[in-house]
C-alpha positions in Angstrom: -57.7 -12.6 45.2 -58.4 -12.6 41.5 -56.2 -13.9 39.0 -55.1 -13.1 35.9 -54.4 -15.8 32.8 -51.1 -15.1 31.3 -51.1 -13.8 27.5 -49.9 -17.3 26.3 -52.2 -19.5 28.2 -55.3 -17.0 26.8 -54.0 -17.3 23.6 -53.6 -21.4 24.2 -57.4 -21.3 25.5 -58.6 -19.2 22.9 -57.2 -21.6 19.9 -58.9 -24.6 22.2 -62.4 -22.9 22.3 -62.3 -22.3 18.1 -60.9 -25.4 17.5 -63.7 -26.8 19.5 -66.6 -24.7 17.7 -64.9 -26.0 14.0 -65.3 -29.5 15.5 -69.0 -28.6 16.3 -69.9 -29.6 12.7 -71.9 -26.4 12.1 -69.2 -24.5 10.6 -66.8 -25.1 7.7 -64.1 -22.8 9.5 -63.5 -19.9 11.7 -61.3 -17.2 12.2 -61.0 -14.6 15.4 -59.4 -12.0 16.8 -59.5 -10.5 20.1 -57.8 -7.3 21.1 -57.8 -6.0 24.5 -55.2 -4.2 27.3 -53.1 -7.1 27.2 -52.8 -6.8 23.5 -53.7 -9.0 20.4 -54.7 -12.9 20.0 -55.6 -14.7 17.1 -56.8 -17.9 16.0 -58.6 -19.7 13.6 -59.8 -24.0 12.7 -61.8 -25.9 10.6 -60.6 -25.9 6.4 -60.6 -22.7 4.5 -62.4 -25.0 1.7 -64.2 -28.3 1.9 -61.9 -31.2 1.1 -59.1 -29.6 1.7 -57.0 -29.1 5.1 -55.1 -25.5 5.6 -57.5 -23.5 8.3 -58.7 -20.5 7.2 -56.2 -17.2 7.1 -56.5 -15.1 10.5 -56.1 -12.2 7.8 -58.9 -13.3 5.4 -61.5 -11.2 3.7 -65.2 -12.0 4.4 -68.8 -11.0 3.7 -69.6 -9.2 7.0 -73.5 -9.1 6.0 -75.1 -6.8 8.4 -71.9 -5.3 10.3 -72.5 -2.6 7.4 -75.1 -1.4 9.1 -73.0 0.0 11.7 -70.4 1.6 8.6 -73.2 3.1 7.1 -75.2 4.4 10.2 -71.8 5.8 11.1 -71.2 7.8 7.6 -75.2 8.9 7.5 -74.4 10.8 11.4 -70.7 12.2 10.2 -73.5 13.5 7.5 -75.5 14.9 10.3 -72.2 15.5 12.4 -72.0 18.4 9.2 -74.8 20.1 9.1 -76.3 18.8 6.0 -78.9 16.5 7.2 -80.7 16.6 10.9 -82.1 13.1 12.9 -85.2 14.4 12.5 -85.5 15.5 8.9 -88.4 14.0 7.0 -86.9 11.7 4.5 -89.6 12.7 1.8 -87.6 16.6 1.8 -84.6 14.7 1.2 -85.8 11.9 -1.4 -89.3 13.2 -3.0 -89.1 10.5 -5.7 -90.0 7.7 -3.5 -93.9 9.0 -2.3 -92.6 8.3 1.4 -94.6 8.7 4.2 -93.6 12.3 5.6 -94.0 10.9 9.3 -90.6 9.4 8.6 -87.3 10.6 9.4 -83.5 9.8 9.6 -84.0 8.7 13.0 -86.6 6.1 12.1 -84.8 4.6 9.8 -81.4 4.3 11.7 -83.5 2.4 14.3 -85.6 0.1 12.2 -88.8 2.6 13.3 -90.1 3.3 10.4 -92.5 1.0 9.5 -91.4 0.0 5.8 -91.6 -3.6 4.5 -88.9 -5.7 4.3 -87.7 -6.5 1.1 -86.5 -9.5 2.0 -89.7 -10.5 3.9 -91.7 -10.0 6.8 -91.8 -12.8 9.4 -95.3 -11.9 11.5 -96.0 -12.7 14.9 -98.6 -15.2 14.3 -96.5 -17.3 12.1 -97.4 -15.8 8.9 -94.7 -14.6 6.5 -95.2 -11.9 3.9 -92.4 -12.9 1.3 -90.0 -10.4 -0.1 -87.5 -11.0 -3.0 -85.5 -14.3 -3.5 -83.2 -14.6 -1.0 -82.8 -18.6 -0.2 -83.4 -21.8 -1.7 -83.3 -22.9 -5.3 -84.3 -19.4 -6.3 -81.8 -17.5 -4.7 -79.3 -20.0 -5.8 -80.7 -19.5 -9.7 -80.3 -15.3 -8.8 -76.5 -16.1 -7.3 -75.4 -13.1 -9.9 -78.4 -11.4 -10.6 -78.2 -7.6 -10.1 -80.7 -5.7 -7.8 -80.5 -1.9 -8.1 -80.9 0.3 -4.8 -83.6 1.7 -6.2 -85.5 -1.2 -7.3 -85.8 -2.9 -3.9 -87.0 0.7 -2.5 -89.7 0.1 -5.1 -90.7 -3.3 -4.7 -90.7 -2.6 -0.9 -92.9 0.4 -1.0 -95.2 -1.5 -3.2 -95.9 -3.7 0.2 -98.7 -2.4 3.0 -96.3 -0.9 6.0 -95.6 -3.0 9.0 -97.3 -0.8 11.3 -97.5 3.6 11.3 -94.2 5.3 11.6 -92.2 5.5 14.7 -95.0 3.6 16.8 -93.0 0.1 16.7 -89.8 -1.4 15.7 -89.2 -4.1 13.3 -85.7 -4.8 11.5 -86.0 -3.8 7.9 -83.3 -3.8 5.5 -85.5 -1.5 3.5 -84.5 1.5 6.2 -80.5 1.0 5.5 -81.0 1.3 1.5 -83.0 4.3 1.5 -80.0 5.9 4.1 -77.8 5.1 1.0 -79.7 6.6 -1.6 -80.0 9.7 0.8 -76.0 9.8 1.9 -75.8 9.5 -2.5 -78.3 12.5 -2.4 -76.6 15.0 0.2 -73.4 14.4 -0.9 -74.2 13.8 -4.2 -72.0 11.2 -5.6 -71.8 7.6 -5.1 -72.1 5.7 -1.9 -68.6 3.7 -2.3 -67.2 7.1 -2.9 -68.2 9.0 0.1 -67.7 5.6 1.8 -64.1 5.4 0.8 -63.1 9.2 1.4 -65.2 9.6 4.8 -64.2 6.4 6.5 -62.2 3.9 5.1 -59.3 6.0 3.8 -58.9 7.7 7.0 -58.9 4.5 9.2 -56.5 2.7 6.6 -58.9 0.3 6.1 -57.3 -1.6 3.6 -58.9 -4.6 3.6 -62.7 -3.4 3.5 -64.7 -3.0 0.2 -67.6 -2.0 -1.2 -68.1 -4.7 -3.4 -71.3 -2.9 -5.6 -72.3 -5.5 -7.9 -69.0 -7.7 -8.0 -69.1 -11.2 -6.9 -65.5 -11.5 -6.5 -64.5 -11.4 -2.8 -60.4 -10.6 -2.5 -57.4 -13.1 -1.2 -57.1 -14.5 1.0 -60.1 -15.6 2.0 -62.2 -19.2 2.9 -64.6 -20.4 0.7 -68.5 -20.2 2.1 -71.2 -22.4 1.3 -74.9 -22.7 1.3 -76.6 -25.7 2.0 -80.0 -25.8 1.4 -83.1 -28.2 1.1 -84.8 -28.6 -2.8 -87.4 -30.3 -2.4 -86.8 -33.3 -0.7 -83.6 -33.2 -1.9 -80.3 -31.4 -0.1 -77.8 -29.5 -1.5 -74.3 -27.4 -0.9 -73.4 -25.0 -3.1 -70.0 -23.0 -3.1 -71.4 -19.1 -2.7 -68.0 -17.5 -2.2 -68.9 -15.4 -5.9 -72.0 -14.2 -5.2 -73.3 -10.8 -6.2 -74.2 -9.1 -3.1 -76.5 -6.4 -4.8 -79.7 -8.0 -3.3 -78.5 -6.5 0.2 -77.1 -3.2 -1.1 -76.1 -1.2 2.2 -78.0 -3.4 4.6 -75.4 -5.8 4.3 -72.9 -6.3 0.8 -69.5 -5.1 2.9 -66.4 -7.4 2.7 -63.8 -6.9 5.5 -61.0 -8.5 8.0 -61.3 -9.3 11.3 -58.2 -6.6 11.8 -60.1 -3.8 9.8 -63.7 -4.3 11.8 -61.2 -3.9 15.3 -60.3 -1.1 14.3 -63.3 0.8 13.0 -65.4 -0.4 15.9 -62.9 0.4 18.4 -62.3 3.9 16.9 -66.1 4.1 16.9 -66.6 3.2 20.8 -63.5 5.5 21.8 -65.5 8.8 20.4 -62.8 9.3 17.5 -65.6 9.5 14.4 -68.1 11.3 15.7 -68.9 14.1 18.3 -69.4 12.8 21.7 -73.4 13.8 21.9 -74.2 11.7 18.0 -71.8 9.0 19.6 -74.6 8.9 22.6 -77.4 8.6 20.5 -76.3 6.1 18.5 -75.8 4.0 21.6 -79.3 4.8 22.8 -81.5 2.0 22.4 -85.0 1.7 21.6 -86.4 0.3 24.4 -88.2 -3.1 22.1 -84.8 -4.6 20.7 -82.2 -2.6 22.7 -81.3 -1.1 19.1 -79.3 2.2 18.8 -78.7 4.1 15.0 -76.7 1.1 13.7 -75.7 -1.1 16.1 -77.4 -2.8 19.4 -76.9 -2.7 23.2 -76.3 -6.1 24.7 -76.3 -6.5 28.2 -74.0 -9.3 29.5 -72.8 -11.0 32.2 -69.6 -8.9 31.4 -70.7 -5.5 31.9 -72.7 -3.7 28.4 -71.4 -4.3 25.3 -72.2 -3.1 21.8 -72.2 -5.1 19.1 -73.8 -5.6 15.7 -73.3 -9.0 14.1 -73.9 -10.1 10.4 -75.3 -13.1 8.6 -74.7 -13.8 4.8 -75.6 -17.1 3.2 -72.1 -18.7 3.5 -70.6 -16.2 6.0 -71.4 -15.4 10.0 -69.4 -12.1 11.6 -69.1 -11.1 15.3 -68.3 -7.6 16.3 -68.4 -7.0 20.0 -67.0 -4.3 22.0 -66.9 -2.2 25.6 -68.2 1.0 25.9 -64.2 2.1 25.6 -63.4 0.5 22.5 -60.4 -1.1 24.9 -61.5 -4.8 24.5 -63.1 -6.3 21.2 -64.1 -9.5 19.7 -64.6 -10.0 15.5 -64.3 -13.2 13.7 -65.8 -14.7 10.7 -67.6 -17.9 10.5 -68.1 -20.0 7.0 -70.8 -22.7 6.6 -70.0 -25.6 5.1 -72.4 -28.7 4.5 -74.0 -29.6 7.6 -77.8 -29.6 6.9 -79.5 -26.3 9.0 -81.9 -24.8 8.6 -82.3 -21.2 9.7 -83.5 -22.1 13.3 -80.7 -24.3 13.9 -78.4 -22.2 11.9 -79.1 -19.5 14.6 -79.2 -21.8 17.2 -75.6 -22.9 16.2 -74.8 -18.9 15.5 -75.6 -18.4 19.1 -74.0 -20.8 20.6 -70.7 -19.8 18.8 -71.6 -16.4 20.0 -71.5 -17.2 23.6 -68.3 -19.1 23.6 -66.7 -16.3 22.3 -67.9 -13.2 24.8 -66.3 -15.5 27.2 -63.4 -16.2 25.9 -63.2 -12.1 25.0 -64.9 -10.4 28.1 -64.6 -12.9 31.1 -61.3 -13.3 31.1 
């Protein structure tokens, strides 16, 4: 006979668990929040800002980094969901400027299948690593407010030899998710934040997400996130809560709530934004990564689960639900000034990761 935890020994559990990850020492603080049939639970630990002691707010804003893959991905099918665009269109019909190869479509770019350099560098299989534009260390530090146009990280990207012929491989390029914003700007022919705002946000009443452009100011409340990083033989921590996000553009520059990313990806998963048959594509995976239009396909101990989680240097989000939308997990993670570096940073990410399906989907 199976048993079932009552709500306020969960909720208990669930504040011992991210208590226990704060303690880890990888992570300044954390905040989660887990919603499922037996309704909501919340928690957070560690210090909303180093040397001080208040835990961050279960309510605070956050860089979700690469959760806005999934909000974009989502507004480029309502797109298709109209009629104004198709999955396979070429791209090059839609965006001439850019000299695109016309073997690529929408499709290859929602699913990283395109073959375009990385703008933010290509990690090879033999160890090598093609570098893109500064993104860590001292340099990205000197760039913390620096402006990158859309269009200028196209450019720079498309001046780099392609990873391999279109739609004959996958590789994760942020490349793919700024072009889809330049073409949801062309179709509907104003701004991305705009179309953004009007198509999703608004209509979800999602209050606490932004579009932050070029603005390094992130909204209160919110924890402070850092980025520690080796100079040299030298460390150092550096507070990166105003950053200018530009360098990321649509692949990753959203700032949300644990509450707003519930409910957008629960909406998503329950079929209320998009016809059912654009729903079941995006949730196909390519076979390589188990990678759908926008998000991934994670198969768990706990049954599949659909996810696409975010890194930002200062900030970690988890976004995690069924195939329903009935149970999901988001949080927010802030580094702090323990010395990682980006393998034991994901090691560390992981780990978190795992400690919190369980407390979220074995229950």
């Amino acid at each position: 006979m199976s048993v079932t935890t009552p709500p306020n020994d969960r909720t208990t559990k669930l504040r011992k668990a991210v208590e226990e990850i704060a303690a880890s020492g990888s992570w300044a603080g954390i905040q989660v929040r887990i919603n499922d049939p037996h309704g909501e639970r919340v928690a957070s630990a560690g210090v909303a800002e180093l040397g001080g002691n208040t835990a961050p707010s279960t309510d605070g804003h956050f860089r979700i980094g690469s959760n806005t893959k999934t909000f974009t991905a989502t507004l480029v099918l309502k797109l298709v969901a109209d009629g104004r665009i198709a999955l396979d269109d070429t791209v090059d019909d839609h965006l001439p400027e850019y000299g695109l190869d016309r073997r690529i479509t929408v499709r290859m770019l929602l699913q990283h299948t395109s073959g375009l350099f990385n703008f933010t560098g290509e990690y090879y299989e033999d160890g090598t690593i093609a570098p893109g534009i500064d993104w860590q260390g001292q340099e990205w530090v000197d760039k913390l407010f620096h402006t990158y146009e859309p269009e200028e990280l196209v450019r720079f990207a498309l001046s780099k030899p392609a990873r391999f012929e279109p739609g004959t491989d996958w590789s994760y390029a942020n490349t793919n998710y700024v072009l889809l914003r330049l073409l949801v700007e062309k179709t509907a022919d104003r701004p991305f934040a705009e179309e953004m705002q009007e198509r999703l946000l608004t209509p979800l009443g999602l209050t606490g997400t932004f579009l932050p452009e070029a603005s390094p100011e992130l909204p209160e409340p919110h924890a402070h996130g850092y980025y520690t990083y080796q100079d040299g033989e030298e460390w150092k921590t550096v507070d990166v809560t105003r950053a200018n996000p530009s360098w990321i553009s649509a692949a990753g520059d959203m700032i949300s709530t644990t509450e707003d990313l519930h409910t957008f990806f629960s909406a998503l998963m329950r079929g209320d934004l998009l016809p059912a048959e654009l729903l079941d594509q995006m949730r196909s995976p390519h076979t390589k990564f188990a990678y759908g239009l926008g998000l991934i396909v994670q198969e768990t101990e706990y049954g599949t689960l659909y996810t696409h989680n975010g890194g930002f240097w200062g900030w970690g989000a988890l976004m995690f639900s069924t195939p329903d939308g009935g149970t999901t997990l988001t949080a927010s993670l802030t580094t702090g000034d323990a010395r990682l570096d980006l393998a034991k940073a994901a090691e560390a990410f992981a780990a978190v990761q795992q400690s919190l399906l369980a407390e979220a989907f074995g229950a």
